[in-house]
C-alpha positions in Angstrom: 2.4 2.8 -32.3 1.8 5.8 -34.1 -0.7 8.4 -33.8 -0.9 12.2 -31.9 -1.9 12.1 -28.1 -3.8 14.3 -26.3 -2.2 17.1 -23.9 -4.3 15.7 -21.0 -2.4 13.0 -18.9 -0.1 12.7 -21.3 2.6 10.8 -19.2 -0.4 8.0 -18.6 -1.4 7.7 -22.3 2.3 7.5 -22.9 3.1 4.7 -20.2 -0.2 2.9 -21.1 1.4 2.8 -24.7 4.5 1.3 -24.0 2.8 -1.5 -22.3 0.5 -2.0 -25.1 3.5 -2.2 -27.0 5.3 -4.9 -25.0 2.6 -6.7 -25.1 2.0 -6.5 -28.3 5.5 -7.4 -29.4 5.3 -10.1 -27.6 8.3 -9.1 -25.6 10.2 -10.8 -22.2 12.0 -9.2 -19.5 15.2 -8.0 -20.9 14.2 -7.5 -24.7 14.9 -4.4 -26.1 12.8 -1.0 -26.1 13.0 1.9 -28.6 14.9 4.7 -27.1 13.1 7.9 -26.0 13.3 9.8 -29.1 11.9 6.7 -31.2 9.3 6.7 -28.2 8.7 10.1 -28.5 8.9 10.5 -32.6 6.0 7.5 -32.5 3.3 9.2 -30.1 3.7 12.9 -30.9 5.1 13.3 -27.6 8.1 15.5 -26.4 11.1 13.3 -24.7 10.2 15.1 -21.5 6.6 13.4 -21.8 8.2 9.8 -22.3 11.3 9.9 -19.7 8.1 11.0 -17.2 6.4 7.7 -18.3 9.6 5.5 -18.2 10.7 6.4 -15.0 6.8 5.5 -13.2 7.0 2.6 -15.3 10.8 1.6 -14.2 8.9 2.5 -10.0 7.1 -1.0 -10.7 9.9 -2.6 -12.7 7.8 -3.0 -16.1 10.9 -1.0 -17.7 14.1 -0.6 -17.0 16.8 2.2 -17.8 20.6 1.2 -18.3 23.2 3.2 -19.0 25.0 2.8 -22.1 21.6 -0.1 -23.2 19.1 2.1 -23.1 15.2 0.8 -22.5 14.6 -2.7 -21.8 11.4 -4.3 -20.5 12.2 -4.8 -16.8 10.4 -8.1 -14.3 7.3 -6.7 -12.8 8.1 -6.1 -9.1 4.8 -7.1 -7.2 6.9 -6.8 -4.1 6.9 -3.0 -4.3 4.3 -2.4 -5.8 1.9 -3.7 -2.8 3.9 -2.5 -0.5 3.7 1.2 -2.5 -0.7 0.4 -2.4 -0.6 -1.2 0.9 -0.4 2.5 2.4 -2.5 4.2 -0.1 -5.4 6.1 1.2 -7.9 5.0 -1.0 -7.5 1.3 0.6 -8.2 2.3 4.5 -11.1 3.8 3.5 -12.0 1.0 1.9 -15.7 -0.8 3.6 -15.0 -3.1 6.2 -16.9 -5.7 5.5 -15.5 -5.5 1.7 -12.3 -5.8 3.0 -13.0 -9.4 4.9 -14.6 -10.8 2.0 -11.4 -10.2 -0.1 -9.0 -12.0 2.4 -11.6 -14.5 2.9 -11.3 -15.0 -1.1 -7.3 -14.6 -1.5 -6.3 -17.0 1.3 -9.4 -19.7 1.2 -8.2 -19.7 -2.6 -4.7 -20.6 -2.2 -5.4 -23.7 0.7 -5.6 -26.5 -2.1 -2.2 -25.9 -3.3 -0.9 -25.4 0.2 -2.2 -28.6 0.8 -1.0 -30.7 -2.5 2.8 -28.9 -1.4 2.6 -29.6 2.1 1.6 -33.6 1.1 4.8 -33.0 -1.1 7.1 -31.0 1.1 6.7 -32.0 4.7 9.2 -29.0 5.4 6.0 -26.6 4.8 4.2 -28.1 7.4 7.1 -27.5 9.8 7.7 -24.1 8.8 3.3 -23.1 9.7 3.7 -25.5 13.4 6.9 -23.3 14.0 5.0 -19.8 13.8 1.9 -21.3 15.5 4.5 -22.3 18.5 5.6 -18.8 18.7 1.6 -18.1 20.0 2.0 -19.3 23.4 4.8 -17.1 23.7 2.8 -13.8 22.8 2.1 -11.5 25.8 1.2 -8.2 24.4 -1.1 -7.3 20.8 1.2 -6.2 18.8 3.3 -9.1 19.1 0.4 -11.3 18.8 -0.3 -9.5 15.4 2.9 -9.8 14.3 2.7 -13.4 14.5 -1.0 -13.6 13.0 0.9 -11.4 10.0 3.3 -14.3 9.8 0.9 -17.0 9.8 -1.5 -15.8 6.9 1.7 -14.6 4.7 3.2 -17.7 5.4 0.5 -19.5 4.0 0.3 -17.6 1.0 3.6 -18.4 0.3 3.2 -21.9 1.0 1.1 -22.0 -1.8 3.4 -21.2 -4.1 1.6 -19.0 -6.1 3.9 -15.7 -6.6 1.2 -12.8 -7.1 -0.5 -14.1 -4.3 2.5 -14.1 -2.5 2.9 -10.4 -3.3 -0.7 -9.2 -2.5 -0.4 -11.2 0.8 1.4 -8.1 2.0 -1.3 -6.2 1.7 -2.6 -8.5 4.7 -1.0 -4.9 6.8 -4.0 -3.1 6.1 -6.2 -5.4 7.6 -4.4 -6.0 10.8 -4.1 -2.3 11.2 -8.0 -1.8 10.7 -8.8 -4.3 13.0 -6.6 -3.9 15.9 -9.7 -3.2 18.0 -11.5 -6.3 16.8 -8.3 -8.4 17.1 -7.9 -6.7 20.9 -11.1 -8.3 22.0 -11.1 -11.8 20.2 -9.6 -14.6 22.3 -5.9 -15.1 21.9 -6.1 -18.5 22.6 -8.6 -19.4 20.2 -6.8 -17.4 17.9 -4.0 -20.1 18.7 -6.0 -23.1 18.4 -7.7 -22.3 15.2 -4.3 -21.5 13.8 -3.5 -25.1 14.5 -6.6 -26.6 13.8 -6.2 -25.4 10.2 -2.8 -26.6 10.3 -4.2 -30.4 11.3 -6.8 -30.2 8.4 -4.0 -29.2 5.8 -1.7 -32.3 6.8 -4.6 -34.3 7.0 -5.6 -33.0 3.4 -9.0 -32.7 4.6 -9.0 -29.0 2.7 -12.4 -28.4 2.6 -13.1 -28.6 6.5 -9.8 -26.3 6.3 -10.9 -24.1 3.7 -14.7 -23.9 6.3 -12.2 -23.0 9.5 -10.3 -20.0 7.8 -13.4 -18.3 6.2 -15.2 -18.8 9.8 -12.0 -17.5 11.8 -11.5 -14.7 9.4 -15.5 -13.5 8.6 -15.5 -13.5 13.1 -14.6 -10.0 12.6 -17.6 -9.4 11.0 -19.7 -9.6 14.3 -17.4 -8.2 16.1 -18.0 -4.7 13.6 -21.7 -5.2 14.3 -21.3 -5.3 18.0 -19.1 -2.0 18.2 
């Protein structure tokens, strides 16, 4: 842990010790972190330098700050921390097309657990028909994206897979950069392939599923070319 840091970004270098250090140490959520002047006696730091690093590190739950404990290592909270990037900047400026092929990846990914736990858990199943049934009910857009929201985070968490689960939230940003798109596509076919991919998946036929979502979600790449 030792060794002098230098003045620039200090907070960072500091924070990106720490981690090394947990990791290092082999430690769990709730173990036991040296206190700040240990921290700050260690890196050749001032105590200002490593309560700056804590506290971004205690924003995404890596660390955590208890009164009369001290520093502990904290349970990542993926939760906020895609909700804190789902609004960044730097995503929604993103390309386009870059952004399609990464939802294409994340959620064509995660259908052969979705189907193994829905042959399982017919509950899961029930849960996906439910929110498809609330289609036929949609009579404006952003209802209808609500409910497309609902779908694709729904089967994320179907999966089962917990960082997915978390980065599904991220789904946001590409609603809201394809509202136009999603304005012109079909709401009924929207409906339908939402269920035909819902057939496929009880039927465990995942690849034909796994073919259906990449084609439903890649339709927006026309629909960019024909703007």
């Amino acid at each position: 842990m030792r060794g002098a840091l230098p003045r620039k970004k200090i907070r960072d270098e500091v924070a990106e010790r720490i981690k090394q250090f947990i990791v290092a140490g082999h430690l769990a959520p709730g173990d036991k972190l040296p206190n700040e002047s240990e921290l700050a006696e260690s890196f050749g730091v001032s105590r200002l330098s490593v309560r700056e690093a804590t506290k971004a590190l205690e924003f995404l739950g890596i660390v955590e700050s208890k009164t009369g404990v001290g520093l502990a290592v904290g349970q990542i909270d993926l939760s906020r921390m895609t909700d804190h990037l789902g609004f960044h900047p730097a995503l929604h400026s993103v390309d386009p097309l870059e952004l399609i092929d990464s939802r294409v990846i994340i959620e064509t990914g995660v259908l052969p657990h979705v189907a193994m736990r829905m042959a399982a858990n017919p509950e899961i199943h029930k849960t996906l028909q439910a929110i498809v049934d609330e289609f036929g009910a949609a009579r404006d857009l952003s209802t209808f994206i609500e409910l497309d929201i609902k779908f694709h985070r729904a089967l994320l968490e179907a999966s089962g897979l917990s960082p997915l689960i978390a980065f599904g939230d991220l789904l946001q940003v590409f609603f809201q950069r394809f509202r136009d798109s999603i304005r012109r596509a079909e709401w009924k076919q929207g409906m339908e392939t939402h269920q035909h991919i819902l057939d496929l998946l009880r039927k465990q036929e995942t690849q034909s599923a796994i073919a259906e979502l990449r084609t439903h979600i890649e339709s927006h790449k026309a629909r960019i070319k024909s703007k």
